[in-house]
OpenMM code with the backbone's topology and positions (N, CA, C; nanometers):
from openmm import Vec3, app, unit

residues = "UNK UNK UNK UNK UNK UNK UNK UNK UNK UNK UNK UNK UNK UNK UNK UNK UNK UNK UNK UNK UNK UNK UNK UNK UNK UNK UNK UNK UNK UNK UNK UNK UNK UNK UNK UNK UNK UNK UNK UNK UNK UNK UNK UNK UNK UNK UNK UNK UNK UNK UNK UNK UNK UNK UNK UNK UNK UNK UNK UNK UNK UNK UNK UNK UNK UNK UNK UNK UNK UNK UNK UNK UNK UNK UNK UNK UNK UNK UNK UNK UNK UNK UNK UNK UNK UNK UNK UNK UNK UNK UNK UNK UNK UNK UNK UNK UNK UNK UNK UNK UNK UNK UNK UNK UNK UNK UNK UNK UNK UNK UNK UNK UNK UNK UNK UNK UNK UNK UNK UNK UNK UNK UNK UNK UNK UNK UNK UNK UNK UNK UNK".split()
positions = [
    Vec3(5.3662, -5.2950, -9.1143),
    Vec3(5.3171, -5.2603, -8.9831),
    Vec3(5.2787, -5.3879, -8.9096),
    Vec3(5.3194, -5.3825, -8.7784),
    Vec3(5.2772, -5.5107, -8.7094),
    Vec3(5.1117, -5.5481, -8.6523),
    Vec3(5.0803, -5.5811, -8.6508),
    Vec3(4.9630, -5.6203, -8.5554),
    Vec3(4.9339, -5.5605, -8.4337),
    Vec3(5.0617, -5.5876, -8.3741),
    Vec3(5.0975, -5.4663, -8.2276),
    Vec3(5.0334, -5.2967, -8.2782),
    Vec3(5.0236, -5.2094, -8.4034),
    Vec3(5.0674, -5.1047, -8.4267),
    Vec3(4.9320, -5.1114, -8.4507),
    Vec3(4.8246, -5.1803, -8.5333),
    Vec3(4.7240, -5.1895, -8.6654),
    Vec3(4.6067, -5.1628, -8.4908),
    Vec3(4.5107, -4.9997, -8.5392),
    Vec3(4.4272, -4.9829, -8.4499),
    Vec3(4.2987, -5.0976, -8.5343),
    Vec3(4.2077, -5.1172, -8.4503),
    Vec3(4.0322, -5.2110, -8.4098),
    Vec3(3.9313, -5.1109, -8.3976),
    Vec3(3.8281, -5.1393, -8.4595),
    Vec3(3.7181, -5.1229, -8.4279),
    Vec3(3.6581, -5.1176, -8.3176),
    Vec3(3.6515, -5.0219, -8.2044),
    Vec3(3.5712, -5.0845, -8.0954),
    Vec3(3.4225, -5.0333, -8.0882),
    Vec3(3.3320, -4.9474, -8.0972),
    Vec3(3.2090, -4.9593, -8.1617),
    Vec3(3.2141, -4.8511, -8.2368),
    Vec3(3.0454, -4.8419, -8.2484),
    Vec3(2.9849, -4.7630, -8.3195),
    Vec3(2.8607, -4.6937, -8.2519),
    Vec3(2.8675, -4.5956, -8.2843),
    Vec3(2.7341, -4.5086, -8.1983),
    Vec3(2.6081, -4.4797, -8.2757),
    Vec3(2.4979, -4.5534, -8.2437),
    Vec3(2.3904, -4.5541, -8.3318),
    Vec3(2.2831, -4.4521, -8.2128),
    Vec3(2.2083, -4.3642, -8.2968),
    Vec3(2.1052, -4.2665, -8.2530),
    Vec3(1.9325, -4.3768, -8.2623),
    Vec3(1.8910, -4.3808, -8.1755),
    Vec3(1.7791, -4.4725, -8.1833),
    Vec3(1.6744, -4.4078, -8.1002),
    Vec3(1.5341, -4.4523, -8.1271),
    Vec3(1.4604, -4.3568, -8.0630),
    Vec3(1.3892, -4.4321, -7.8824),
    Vec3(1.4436, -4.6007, -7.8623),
    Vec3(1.4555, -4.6716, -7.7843),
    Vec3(1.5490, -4.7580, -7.7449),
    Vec3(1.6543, -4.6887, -7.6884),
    Vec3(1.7969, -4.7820, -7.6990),
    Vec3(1.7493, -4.9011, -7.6237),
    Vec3(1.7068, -4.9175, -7.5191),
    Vec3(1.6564, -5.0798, -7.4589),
    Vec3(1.6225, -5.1713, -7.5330),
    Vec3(1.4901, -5.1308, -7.6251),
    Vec3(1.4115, -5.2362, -7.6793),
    Vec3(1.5113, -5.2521, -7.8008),
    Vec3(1.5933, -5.1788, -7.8269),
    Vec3(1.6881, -5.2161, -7.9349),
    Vec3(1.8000, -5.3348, -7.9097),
    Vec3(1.9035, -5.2505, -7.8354),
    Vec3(1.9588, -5.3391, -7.7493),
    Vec3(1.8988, -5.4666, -7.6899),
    Vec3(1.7767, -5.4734, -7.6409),
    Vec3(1.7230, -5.6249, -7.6367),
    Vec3(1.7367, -5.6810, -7.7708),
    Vec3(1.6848, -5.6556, -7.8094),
    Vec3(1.6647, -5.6853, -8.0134),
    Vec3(1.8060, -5.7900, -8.0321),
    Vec3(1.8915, -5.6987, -8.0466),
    Vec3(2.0229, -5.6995, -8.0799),
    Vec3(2.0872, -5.8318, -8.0157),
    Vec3(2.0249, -5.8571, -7.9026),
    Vec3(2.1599, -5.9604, -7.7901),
    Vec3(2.0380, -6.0372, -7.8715),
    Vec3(1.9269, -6.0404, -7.8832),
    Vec3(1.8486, -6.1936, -7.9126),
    Vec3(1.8784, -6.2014, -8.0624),
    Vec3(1.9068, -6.1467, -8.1601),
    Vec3(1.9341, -6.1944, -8.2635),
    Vec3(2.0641, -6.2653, -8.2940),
    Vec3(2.1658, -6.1491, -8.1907),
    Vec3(2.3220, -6.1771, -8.2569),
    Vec3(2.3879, -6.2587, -8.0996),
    Vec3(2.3017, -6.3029, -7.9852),
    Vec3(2.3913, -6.3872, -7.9051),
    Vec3(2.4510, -6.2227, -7.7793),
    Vec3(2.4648, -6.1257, -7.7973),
    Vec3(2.5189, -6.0284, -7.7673),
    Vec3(2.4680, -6.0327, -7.6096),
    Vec3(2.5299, -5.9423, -7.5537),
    Vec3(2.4974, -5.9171, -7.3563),
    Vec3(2.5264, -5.7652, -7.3714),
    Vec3(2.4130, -5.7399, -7.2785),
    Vec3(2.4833, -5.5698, -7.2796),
    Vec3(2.5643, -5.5517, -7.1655),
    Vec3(2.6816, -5.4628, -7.2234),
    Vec3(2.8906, -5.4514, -7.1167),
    Vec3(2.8039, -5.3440, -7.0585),
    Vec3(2.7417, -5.2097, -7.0565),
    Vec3(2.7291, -5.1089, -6.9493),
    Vec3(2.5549, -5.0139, -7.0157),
    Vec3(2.4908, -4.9983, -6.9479),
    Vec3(2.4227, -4.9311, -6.9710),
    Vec3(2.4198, -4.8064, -6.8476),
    Vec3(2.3627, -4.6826, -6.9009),
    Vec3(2.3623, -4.5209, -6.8190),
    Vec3(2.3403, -4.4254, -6.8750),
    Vec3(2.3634, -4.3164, -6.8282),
    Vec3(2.3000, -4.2026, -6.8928),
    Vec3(2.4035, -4.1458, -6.9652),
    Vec3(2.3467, -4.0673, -7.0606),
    Vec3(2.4610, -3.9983, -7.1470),
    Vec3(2.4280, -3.8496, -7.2061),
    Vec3(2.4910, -3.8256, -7.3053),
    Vec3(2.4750, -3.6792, -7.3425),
    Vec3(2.3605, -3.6410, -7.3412),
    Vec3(2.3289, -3.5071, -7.2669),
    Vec3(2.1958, -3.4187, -7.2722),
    Vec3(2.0970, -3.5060, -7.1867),
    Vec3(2.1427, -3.5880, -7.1109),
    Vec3(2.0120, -3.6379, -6.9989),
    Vec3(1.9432, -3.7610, -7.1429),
    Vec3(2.0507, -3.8448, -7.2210),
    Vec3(2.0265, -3.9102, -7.3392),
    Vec3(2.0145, -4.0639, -7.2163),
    Vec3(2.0178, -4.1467, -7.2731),
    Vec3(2.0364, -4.3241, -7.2459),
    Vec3(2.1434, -4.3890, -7.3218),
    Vec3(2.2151, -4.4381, -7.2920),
    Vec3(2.2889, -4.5160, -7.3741),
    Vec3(2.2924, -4.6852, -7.3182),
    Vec3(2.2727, -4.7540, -7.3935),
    Vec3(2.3206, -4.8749, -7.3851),
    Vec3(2.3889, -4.9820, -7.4836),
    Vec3(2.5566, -4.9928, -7.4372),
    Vec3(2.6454, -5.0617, -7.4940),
    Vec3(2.6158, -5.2439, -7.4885),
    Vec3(2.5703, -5.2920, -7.6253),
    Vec3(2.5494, -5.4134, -7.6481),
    Vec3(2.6874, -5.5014, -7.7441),
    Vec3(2.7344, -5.5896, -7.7081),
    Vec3(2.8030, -5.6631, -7.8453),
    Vec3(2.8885, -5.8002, -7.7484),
    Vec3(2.9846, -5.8033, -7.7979),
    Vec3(3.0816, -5.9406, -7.6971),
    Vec3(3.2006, -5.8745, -7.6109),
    Vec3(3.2835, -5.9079, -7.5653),
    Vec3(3.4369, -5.8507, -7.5175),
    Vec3(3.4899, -5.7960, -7.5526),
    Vec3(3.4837, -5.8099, -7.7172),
    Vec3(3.5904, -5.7183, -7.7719),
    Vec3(3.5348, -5.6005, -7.8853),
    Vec3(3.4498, -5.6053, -7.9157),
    Vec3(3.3487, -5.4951, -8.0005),
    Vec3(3.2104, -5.4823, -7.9414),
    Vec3(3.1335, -5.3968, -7.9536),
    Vec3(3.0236, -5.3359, -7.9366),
    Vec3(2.9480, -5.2241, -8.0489),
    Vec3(2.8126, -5.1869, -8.0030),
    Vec3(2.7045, -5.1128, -8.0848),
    Vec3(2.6716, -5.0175, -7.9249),
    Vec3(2.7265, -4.8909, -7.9283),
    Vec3(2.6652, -4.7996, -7.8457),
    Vec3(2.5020, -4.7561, -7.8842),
    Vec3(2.4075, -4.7679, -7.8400),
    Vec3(2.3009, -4.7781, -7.8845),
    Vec3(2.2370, -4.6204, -7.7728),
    Vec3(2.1941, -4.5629, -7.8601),
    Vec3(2.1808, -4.3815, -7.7481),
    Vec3(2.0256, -4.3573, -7.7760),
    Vec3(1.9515, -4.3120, -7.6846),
    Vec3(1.8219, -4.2366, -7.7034),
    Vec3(1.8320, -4.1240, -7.6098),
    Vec3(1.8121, -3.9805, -7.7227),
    Vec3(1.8270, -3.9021, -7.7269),
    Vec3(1.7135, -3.8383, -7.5570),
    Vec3(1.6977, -3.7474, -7.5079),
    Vec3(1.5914, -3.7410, -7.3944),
    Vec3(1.4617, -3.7244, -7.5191),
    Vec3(1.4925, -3.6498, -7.6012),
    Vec3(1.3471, -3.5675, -7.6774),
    Vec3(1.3804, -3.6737, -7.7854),
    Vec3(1.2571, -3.7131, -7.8848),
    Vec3(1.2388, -3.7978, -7.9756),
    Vec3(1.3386, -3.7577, -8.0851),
    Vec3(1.4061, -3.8647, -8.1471),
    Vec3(1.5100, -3.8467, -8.2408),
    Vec3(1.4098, -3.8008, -8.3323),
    Vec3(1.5127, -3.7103, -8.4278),
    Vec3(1.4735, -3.6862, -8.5931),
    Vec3(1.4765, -3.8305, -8.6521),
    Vec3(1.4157, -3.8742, -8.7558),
    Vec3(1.4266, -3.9928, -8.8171),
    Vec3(1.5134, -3.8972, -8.9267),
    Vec3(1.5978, -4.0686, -8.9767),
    Vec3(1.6879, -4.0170, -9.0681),
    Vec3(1.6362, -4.0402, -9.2314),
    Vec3(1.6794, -4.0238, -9.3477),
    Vec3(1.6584, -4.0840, -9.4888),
    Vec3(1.8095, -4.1417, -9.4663),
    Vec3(1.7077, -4.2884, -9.5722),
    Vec3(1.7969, -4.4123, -9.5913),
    Vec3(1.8616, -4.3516, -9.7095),
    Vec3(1.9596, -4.3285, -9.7525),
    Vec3(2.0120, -4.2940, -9.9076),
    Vec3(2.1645, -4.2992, -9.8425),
    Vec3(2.2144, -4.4684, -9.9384),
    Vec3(2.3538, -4.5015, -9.9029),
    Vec3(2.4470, -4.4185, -10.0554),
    Vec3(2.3661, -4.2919, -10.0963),
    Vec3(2.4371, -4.2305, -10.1954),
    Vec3(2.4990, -4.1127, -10.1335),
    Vec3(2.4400, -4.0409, -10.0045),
    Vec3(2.4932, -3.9201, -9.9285),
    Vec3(2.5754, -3.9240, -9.8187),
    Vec3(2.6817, -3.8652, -9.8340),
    Vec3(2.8128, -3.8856, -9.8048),
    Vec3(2.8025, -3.8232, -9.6394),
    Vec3(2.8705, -3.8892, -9.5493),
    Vec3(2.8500, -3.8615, -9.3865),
    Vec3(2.7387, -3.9433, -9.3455),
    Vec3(2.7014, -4.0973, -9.3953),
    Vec3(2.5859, -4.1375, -9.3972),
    Vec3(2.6200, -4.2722, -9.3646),
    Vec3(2.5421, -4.3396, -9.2735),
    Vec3(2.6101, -4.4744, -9.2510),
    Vec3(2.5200, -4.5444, -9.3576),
    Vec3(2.5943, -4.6441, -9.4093),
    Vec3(2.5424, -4.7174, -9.4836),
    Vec3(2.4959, -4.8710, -9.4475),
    Vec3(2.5790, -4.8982, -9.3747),
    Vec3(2.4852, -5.0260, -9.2858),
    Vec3(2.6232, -5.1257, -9.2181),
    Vec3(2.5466, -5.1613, -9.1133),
    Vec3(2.6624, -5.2087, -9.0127),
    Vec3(2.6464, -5.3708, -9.0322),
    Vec3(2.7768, -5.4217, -9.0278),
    Vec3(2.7682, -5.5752, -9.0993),
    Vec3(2.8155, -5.6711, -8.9837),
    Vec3(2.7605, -5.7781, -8.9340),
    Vec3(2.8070, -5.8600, -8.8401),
    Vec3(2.8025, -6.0080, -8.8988),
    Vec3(2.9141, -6.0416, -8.8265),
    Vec3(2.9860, -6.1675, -8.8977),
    Vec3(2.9167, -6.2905, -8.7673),
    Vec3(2.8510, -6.3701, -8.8372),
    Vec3(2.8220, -6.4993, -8.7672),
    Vec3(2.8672, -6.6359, -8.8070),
    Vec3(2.8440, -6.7304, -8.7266),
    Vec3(2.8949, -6.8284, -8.7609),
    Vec3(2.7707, -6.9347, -8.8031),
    Vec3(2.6338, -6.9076, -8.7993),
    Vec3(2.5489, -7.0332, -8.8424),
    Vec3(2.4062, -6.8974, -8.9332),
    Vec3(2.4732, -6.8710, -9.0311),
    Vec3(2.3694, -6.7704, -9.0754),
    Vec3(2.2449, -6.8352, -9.1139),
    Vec3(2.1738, -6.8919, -9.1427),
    Vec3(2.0706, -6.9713, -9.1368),
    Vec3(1.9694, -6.9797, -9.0001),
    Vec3(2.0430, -6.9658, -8.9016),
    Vec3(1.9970, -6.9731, -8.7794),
    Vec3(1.9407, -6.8155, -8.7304),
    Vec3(2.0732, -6.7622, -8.8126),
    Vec3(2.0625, -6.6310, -8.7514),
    Vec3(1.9872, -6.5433, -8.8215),
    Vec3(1.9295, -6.5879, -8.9806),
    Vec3(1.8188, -6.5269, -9.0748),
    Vec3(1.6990, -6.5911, -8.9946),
    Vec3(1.6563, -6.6922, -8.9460),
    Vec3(1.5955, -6.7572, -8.8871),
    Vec3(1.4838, -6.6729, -8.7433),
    Vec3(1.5907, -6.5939, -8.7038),
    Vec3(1.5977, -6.5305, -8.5843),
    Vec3(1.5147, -6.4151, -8.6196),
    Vec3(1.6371, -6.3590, -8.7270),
    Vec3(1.5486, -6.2024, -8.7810),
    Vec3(1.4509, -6.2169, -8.8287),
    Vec3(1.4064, -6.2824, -8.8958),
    Vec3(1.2423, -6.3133, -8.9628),
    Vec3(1.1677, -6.3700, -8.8267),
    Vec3(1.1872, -6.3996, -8.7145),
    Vec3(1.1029, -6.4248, -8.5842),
    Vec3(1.0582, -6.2581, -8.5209),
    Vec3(1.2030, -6.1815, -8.5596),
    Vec3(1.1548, -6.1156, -8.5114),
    Vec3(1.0953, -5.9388, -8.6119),
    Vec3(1.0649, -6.0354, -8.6721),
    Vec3(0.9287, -5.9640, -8.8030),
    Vec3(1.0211, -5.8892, -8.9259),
    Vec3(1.1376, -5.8976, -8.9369),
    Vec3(1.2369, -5.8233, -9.0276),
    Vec3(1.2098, -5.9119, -9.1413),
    Vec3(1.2591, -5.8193, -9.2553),
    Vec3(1.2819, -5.9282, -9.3784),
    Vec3(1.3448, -5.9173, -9.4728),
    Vec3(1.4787, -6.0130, -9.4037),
    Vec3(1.6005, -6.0249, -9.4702),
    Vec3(1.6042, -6.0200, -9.6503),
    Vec3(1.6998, -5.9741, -9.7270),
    Vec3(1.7035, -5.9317, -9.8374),
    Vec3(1.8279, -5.9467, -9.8783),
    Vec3(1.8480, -5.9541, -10.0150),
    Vec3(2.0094, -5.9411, -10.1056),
    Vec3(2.0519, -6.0600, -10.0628),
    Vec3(2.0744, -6.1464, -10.0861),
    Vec3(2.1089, -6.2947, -10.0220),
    Vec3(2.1915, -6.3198, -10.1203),
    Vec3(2.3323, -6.3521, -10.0871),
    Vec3(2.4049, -6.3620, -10.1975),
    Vec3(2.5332, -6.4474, -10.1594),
    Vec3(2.6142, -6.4981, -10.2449),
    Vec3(2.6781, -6.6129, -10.1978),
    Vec3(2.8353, -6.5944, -10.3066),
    Vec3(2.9442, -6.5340, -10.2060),
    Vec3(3.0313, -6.4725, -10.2984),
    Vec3(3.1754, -6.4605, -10.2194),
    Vec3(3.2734, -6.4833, -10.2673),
    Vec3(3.4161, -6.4973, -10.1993),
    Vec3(3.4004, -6.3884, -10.0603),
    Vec3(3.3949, -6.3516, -9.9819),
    Vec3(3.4432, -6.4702, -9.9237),
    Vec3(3.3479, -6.5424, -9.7945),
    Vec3(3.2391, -6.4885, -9.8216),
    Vec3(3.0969, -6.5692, -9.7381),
    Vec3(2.9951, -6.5463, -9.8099),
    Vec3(2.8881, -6.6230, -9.7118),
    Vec3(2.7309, -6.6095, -9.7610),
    Vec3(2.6990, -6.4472, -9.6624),
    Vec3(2.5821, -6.4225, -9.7436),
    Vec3(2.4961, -6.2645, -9.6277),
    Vec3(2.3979, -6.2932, -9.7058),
    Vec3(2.3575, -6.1856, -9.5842),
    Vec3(2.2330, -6.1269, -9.6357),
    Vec3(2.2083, -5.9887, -9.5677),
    Vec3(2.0782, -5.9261, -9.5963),
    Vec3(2.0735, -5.7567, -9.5291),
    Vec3(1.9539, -5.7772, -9.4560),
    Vec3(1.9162, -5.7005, -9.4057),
    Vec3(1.7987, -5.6667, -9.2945),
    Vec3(1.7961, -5.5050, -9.3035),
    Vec3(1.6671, -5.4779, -9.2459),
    Vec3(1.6897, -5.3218, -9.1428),
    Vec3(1.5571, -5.3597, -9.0790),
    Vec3(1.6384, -5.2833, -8.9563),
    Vec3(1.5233, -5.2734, -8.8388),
    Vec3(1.4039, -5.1903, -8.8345),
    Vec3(1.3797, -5.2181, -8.6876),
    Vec3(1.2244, -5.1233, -8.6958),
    Vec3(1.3207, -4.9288, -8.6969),
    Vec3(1.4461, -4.9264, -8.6321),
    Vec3(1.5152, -4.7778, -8.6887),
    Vec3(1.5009, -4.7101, -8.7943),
    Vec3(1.5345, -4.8579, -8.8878),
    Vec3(1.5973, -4.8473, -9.0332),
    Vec3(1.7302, -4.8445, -9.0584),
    Vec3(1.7761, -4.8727, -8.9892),
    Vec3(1.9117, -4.9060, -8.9911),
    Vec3(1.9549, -5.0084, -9.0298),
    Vec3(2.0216, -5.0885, -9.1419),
    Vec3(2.0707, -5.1720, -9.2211),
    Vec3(2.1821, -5.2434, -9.1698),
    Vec3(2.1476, -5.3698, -9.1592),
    Vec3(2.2453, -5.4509, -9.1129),
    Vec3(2.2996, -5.5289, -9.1925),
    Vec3(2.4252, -5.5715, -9.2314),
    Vec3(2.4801, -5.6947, -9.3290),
    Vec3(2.4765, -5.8195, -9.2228),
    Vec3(2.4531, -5.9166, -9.2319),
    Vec3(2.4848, -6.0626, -9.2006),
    Vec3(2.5486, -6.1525, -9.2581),
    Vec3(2.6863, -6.2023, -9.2226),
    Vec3(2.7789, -6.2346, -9.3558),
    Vec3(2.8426, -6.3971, -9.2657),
    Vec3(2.8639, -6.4734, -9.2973),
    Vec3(2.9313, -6.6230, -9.2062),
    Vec3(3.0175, -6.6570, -9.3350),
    Vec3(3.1624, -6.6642, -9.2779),
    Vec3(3.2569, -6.7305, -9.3539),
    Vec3(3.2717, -6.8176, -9.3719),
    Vec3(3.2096, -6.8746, -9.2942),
    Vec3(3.1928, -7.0687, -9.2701),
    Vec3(3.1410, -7.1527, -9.4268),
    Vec3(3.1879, -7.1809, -9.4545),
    Vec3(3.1059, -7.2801, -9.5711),
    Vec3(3.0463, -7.4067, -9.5532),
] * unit.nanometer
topology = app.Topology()
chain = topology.addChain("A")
for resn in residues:
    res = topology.addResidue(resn, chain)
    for name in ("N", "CA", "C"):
        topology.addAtom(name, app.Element.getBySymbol(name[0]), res)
């Protein structure tokens, strides 16, 4: 199959109980700008954060979300969304400024990471191929 044919990732839709203060979060850790923010399902918020070519739809519901359980063993369950940087040091740097605390730090073909979760709970990978 060619390249021409092979579909992309273009986001992901995360349920949050403050898409703004998230979406702020998000552009100051990972460099990101938010492409469109507006209203969305059920009188919800949405605001789309990431670069040109991928994004994190970030939604608050009108009425307070259900919080979810973390258990990456139940199936229909996100298990954690992974973003690729280029100076991870800088960018663990960042998340611990902004009170998180990075975890699993590990150093293995074919980058360095590490994990986080936010004030959501939502689990992030941080991974730089760079050596």
């Amino acid at each position: 199959m060619s390249d021409a044919n092979v579909a992309r990732l273009e986001h992901v839709n995360l349920t949050v109980p403050d898409a703004k203060a998230t979406a702020a979060m998000l552009c100051r850790l990972f460099g990101w700008h938010v492409r469109w923010e507006g209203p969305a399902l059920g009188n919800g918020h949405t605001v789309h954060v990431g670069n040109q070519v991928s994004y994190l739809a970030v939604f608050t519901p009108p009425a307070e979300p259900n919080a979810a359980s973390f258990d990456k063993m139940r199936t229909g369950h996100l298990n954690h969304v992974g973003v690729v940087v280029d100076d991870l040091d800088a960018t663990e740097a960042r998340v611990k400024a902004e009170g998180h605390e990075p975890y699993s730090h590990d150093d293995y073909e074919p980058g360095r990471r590490f994990y986080f979760k936010d004030e959501n709970g939502i689990e992030f990978e941080v991974v730089s191929y760079g050596r």
